[in-house]
KOLZAGU-840909 format. One record per residue (C-alpha): residue in three letters; residue number from 1; x, y, z. Coordinates in steps of 0.5 Angstrom, whole numbers. Example, Ala and Ser with C-alpha at 12.3 -4.5 7.8 and 13.67 -1.06 7.14 Angstrom:
BEGIN
@r->ALA, k->1, c1->25, c2->-9, c3->16
@r->SER, k->2, c1->27, c2->-2, c3->14
This chain:
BEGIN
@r->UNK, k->1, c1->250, c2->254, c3->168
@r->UNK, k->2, c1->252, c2->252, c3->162
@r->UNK, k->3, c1->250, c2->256, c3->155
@r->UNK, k->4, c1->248, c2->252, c3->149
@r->UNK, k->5, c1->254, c2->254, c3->146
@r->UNK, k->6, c1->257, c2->250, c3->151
@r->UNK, k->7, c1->252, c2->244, c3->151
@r->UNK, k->8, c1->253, c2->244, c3->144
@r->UNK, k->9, c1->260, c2->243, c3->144
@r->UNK, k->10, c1->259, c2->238, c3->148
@r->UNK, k->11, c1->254, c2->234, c3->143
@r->UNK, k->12, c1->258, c2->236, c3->137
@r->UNK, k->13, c1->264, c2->231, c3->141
@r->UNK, k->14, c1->259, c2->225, c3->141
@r->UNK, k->15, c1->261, c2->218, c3->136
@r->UNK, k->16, c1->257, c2->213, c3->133
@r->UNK, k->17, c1->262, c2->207, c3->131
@r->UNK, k->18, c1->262, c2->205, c3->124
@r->UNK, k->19, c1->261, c2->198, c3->127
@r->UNK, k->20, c1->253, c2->200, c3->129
@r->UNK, k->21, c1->251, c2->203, c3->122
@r->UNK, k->22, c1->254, c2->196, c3->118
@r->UNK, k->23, c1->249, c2->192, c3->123
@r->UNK, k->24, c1->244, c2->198, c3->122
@r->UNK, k->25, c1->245, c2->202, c3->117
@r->UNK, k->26, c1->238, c2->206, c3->117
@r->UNK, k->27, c1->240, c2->208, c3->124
@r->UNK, k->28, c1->239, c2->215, c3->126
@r->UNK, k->29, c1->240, c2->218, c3->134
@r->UNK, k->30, c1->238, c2->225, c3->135
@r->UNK, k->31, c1->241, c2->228, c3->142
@r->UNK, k->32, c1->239, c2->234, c3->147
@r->UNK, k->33, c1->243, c2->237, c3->152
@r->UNK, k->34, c1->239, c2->240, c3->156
@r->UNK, k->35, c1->242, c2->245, c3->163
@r->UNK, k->36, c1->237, c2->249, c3->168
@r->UNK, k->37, c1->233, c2->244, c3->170
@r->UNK, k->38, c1->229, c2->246, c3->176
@r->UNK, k->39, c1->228, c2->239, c3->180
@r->UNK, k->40, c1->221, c2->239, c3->182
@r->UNK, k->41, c1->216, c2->231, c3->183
@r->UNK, k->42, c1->211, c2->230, c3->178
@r->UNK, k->43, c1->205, c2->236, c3->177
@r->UNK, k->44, c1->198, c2->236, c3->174
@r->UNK, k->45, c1->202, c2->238, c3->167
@r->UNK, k->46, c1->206, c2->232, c3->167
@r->UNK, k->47, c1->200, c2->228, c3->170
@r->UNK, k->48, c1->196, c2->230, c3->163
@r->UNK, k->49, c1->202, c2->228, c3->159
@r->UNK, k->50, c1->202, c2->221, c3->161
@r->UNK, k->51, c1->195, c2->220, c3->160
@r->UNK, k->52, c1->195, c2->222, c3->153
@r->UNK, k->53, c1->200, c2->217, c3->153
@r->UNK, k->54, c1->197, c2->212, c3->156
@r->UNK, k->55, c1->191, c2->213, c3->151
@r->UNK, k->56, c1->195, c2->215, c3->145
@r->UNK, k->57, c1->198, c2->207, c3->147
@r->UNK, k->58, c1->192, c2->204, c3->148
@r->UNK, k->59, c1->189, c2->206, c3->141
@r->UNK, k->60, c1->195, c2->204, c3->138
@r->UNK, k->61, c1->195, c2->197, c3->141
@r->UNK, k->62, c1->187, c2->197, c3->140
@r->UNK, k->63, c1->187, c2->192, c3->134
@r->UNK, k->64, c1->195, c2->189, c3->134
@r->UNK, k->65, c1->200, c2->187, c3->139
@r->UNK, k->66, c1->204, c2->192, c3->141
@r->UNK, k->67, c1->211, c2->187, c3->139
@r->UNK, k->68, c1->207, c2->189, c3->131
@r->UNK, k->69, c1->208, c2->196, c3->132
@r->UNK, k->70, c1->212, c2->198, c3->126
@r->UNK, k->71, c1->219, c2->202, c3->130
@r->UNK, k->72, c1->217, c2->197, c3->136
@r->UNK, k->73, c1->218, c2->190, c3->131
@r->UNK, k->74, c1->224, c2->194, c3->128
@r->UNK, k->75, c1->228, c2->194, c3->134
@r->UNK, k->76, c1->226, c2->187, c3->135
@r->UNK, k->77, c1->231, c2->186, c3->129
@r->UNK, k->78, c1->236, c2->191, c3->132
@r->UNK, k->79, c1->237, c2->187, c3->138
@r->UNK, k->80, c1->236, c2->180, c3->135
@r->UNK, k->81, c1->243, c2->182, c3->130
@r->UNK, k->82, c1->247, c2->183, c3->136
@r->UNK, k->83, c1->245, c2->178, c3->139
@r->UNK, k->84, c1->240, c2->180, c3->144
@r->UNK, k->85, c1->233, c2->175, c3->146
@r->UNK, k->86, c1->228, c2->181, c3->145
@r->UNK, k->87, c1->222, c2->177, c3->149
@r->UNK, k->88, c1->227, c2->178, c3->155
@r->UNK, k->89, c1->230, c2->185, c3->153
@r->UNK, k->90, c1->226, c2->189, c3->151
@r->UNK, k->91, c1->228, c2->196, c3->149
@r->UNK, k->92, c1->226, c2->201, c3->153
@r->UNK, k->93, c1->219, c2->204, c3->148
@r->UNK, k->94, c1->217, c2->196, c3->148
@r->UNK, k->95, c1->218, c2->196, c3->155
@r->UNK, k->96, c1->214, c2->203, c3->156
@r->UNK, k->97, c1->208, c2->201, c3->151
@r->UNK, k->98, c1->207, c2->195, c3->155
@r->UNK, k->99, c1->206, c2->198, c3->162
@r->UNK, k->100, c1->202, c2->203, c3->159
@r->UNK, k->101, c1->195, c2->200, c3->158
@r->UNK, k->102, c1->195, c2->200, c3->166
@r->UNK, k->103, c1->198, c2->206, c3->167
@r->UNK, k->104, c1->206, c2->209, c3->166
@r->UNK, k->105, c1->209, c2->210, c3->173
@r->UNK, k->106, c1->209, c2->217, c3->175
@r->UNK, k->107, c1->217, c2->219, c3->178
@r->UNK, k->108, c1->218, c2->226, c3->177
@r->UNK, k->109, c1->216, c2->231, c3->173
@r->UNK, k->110, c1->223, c2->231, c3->167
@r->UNK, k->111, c1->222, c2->223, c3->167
@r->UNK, k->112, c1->216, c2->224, c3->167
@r->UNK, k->113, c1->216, c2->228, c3->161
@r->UNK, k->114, c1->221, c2->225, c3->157
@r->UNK, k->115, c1->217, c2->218, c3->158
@r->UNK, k->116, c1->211, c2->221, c3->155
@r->UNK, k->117, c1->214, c2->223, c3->149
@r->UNK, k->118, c1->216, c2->216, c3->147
@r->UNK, k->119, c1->210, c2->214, c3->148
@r->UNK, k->120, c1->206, c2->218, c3->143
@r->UNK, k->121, c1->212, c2->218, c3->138
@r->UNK, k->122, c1->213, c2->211, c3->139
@r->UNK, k->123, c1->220, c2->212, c3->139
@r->UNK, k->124, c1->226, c2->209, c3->145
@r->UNK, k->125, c1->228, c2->215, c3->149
@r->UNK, k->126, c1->233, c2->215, c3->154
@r->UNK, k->127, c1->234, c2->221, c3->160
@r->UNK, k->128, c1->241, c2->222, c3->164
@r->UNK, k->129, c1->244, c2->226, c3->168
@r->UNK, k->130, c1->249, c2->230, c3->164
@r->UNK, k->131, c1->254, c2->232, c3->170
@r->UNK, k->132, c1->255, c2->225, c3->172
@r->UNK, k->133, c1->258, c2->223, c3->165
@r->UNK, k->134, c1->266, c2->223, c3->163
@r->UNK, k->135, c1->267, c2->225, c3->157
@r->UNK, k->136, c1->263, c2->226, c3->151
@r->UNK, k->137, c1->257, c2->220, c3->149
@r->UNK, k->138, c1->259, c2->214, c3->144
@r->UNK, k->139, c1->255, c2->209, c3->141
@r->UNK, k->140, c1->260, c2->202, c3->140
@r->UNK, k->141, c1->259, c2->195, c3->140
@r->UNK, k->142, c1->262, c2->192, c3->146
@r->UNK, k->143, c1->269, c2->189, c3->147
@r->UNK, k->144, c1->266, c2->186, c3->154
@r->UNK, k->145, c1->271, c2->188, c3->159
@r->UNK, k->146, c1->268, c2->195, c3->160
@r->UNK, k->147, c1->264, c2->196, c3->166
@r->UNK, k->148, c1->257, c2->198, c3->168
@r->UNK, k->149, c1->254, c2->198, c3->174
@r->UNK, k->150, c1->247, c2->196, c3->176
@r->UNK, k->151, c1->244, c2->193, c3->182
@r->UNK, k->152, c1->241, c2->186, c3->183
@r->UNK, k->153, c1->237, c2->184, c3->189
@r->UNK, k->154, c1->239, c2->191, c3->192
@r->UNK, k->155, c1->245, c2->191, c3->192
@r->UNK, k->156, c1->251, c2->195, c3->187
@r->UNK, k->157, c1->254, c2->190, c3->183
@r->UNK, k->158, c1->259, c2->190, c3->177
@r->UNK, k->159, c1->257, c2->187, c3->170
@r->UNK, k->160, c1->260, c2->187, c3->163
@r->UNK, k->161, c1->256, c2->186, c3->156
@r->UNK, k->162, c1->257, c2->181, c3->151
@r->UNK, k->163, c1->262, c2->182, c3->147
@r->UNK, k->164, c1->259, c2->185, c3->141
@r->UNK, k->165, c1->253, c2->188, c3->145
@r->UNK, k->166, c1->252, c2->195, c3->142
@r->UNK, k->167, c1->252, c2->200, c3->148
@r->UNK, k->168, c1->252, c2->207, c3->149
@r->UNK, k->169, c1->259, c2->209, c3->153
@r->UNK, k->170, c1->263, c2->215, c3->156
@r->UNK, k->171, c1->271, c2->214, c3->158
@r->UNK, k->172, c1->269, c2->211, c3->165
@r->UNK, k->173, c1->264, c2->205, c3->162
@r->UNK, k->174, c1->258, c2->203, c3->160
@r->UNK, k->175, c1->251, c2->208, c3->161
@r->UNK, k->176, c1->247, c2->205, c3->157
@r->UNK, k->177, c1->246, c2->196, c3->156
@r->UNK, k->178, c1->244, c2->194, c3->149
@r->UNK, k->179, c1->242, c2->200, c3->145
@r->UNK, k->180, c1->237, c2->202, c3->149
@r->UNK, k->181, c1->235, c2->197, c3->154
@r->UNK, k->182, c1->238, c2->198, c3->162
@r->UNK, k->183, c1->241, c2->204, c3->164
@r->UNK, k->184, c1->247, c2->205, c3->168
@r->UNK, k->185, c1->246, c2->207, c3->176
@r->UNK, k->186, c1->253, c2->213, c3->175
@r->UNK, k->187, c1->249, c2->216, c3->170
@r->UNK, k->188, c1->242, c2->216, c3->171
@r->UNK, k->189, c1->236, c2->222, c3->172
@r->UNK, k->190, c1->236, c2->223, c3->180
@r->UNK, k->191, c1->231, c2->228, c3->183
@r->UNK, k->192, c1->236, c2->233, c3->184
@r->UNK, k->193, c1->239, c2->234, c3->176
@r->UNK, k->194, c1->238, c2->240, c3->173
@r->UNK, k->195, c1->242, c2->238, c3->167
@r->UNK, k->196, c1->240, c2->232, c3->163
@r->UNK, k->197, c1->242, c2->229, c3->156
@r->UNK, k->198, c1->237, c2->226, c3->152
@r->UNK, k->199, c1->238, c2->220, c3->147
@r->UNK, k->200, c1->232, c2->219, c3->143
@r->UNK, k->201, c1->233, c2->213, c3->137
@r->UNK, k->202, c1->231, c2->211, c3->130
@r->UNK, k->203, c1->230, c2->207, c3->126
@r->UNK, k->204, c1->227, c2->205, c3->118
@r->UNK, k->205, c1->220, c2->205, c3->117
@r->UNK, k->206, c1->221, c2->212, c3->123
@r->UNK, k->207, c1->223, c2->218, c3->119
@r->UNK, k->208, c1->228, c2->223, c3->121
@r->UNK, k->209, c1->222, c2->228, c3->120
@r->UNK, k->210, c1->219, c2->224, c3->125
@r->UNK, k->211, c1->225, c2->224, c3->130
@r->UNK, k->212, c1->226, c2->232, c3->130
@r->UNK, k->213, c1->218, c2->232, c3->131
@r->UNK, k->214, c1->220, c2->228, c3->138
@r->UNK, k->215, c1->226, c2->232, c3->139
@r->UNK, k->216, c1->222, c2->239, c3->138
@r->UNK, k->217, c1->216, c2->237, c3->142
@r->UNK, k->218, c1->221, c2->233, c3->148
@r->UNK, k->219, c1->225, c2->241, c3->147
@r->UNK, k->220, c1->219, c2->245, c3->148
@r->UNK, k->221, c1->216, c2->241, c3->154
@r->UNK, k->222, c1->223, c2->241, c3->158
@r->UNK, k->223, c1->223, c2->249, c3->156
@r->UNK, k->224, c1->217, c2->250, c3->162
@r->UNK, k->225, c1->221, c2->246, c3->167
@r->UNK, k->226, c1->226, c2->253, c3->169
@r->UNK, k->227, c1->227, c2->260, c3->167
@r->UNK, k->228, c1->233, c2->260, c3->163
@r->UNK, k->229, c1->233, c2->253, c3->161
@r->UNK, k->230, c1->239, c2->252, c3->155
@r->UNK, k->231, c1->238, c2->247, c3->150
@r->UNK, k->232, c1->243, c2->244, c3->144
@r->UNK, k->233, c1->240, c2->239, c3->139
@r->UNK, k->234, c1->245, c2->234, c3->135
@r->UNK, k->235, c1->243, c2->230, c3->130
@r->UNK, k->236, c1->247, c2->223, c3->128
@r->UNK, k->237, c1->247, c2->218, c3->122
@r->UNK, k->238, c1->250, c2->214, c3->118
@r->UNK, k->239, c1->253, c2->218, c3->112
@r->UNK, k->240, c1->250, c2->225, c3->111
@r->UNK, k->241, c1->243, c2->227, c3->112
């Protein structure tokens, strides 16, 4: 098991590529690395949790469209500026806000925590598996030659992004397609992780208080998942903050 030392060690290593901040100077990723993850399926504790979300979504969309929501509209423009057709991509927290009015999936008790959590932030958040990763987490804008692994129509297949597509990136390829839309298959959440890295995103008008407030709240529920559950944070941003 690692201690947080170690799991900060391995956070402090994450990159941000100056190409991503000249597209989007206001962004802001906040990152947490988690070990000592008990696998278990979804409970009563994470069943609540969605169903605040799912209520806390349904007031917000109560009297405007959910691609109007404030951190929703900007990342719509996020992924306009690279290119990317966000009526057929949508990022993850536009995605999530969408299904929630009839009721968020219920997977397993960590992706059903860290989905809930986005949704009563309003915040895109992206769970991984941190023991299948390469090397430390970076965020480029795509050459278009770096593989990334998904599947179509039930089968594993090999993609590449655009060429300038912002993606998050290990040493083996892709983890992560347009910022925070489609996860790779190598690094995804299984039922039996047990240690777990967090992306959780920002943009203007989101605040950076805003985003530690997610990332303590996404801490504090991960902390009841084990025993001896090890916790590192680290905070990235254009220039110091």
């Amino acid at each position: 098991m690692s201690t947080t030392a170690q799991l900060q060690e391995v956070l402090d290593g994450t990159s941000i590529d100056a190409a991503v901040f000249e597209l989007r100077p206001d962004y802001r990723a906040l990152l947490l690395a988690v070990d000592g993850l008990v696998p278990g399926p979804s409970d009563e504790a994470s069943d609540a949790l969605l169903a605040e979300a799912e209520a806390s979504a349904r007031r917000a969309l109560a009297e405007q469209k959910v691609d109007t929501l404030s951190h929703v509209a900007a990342w719509r423009q996020a992924y306009q500026a690279f290119g990317a057709k966000p009526n057929r991509t949508r990022n993850s927290l536009e995605a999530l806000l969408r299904r929630a009015a009839t009721g968020l999936p219920r997977v397993n008790r960590l992706t059903d925590i860290y989905n809930a959590i986005s949704v009563l932030h309003q915040i895109p958040l992206g769970g991984e598996d941190l023991s299948r990763y390469s090397g430390a987490p970076r965020l480029v804008r795509a050459t278009g030659q770096e593989p990334f692994d998904t599947a179509a129509n039930g089968e594993i297949v090999i993609e590449h992004p655009e060429p300038g597509e912002v993606v998050w990136c290990d040493e083996e390829g892709v983890t992560c397609r347009r910022w925070n839309w489609r996860q790779g298959r190598r690094t995804q959440l299984q039922d039996e992780t047990t240690t777990a890295l967090f992306i959780l995103d920002a943009l203007d008008p989101l605040s950076t208080e805003a985003l530690r407030e997610a990332a303590n709240e996404l801490s504090t529920h991960l902390s009841g998942l084990g025993p001896d559950i090890a916790i590192a944070q680290h905070l990235l941003g254009n220039g110091q903050l």
